[in-house]
C-alpha positions in Angstrom: -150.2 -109.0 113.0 -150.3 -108.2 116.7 -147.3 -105.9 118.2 -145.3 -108.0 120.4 -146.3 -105.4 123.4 -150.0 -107.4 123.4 -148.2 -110.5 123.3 -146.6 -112.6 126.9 -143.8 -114.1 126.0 -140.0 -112.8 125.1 -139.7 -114.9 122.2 -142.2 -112.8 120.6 -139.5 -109.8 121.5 -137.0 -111.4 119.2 -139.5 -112.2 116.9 -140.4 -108.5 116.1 -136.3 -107.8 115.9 -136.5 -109.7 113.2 -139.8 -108.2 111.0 -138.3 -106.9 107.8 -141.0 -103.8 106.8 -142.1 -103.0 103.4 -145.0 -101.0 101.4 -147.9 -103.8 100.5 -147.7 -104.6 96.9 -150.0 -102.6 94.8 -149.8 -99.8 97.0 -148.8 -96.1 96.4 -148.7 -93.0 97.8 -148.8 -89.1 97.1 -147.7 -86.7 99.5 -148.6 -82.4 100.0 -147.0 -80.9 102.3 -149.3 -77.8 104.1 -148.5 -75.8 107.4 -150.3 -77.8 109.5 -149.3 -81.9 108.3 -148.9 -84.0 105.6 -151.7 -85.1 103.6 -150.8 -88.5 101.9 -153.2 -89.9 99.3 -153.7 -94.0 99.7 -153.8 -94.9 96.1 -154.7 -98.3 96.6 -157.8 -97.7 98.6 -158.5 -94.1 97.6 -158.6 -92.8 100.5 -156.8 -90.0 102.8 -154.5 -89.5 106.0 -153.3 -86.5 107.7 -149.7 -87.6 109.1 -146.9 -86.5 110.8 -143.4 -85.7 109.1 -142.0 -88.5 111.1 -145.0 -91.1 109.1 -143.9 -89.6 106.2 -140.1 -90.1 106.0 -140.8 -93.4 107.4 -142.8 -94.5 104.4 -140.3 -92.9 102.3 -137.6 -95.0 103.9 -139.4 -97.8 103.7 -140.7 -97.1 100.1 -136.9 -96.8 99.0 -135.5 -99.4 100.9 -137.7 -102.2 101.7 -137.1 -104.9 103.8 -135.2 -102.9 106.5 -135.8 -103.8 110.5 -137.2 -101.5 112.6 -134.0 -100.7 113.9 -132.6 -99.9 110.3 -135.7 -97.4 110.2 -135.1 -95.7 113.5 -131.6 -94.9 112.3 -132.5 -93.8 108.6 -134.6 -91.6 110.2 -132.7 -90.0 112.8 -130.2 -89.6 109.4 -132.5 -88.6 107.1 -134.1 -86.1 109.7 -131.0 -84.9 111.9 -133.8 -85.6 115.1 -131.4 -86.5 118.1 -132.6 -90.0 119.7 -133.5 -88.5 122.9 -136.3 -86.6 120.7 -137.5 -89.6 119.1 -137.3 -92.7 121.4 -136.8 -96.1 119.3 -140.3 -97.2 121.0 -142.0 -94.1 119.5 -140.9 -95.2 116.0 -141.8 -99.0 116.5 -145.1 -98.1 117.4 -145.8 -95.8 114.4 -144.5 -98.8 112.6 -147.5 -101.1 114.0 -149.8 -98.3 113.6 -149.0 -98.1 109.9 -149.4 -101.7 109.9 -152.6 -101.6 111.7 -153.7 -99.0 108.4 -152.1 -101.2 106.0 -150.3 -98.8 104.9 -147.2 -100.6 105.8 -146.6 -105.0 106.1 -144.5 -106.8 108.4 -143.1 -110.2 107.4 -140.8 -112.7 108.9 -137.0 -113.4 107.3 
């Protein structure tokens, strides 16, 4: 799915406002924690990524709760991680959203 950014028309901006986010089925992850990132193990494909705490808890959030907007995300996070908005922009989070995506890590679908 192609971030609504790429794409020229403002319907495509509602469109997104709408995505409900969830973990692809089959899919599961492990986390470890060391000084310099996160390592998360992609159990479905077997394969490794070095992300930031911020990938992490969203995964997490989504993992627990699926189905949320990416607007429920951005505020479970700045809950879940005390990070005033000013520190982490809404557009910051909604692109690490499509950049999961791009991964698969994470899916997008329409209500």
């Amino acid at each position: 799915m192609t971030p609504p950014s790429a794409r020229a028309s403002d319907d495509a901006i509602g469109v997104e406002s709408a995505l409900r986010w969830r973990i692809p089925a089959g899919q599961r992850f492990l986390f470890e924690d060391f000084d310099d990132g996160i390592v998360m193990f992609d159990a479905l494909v077997g394969s490794t990524h070095l992300i930031s705490v911020t990938a992490a808890e969203t995964l997490a959030i989504v993992d627990a709760t699926p189905g949320l907007t990416a607007e429920a995300i951005y505020r479970s996070l700045l809950d879940r991680t005390g990070v005033a908005e000013a520190a982490l922009p809404f557009d910051a989070v909604r692109e690490l959203l499509w950049q999961l995506e791009n991964l698969e890590l994470l899916a997008a679908d329409t209500p």
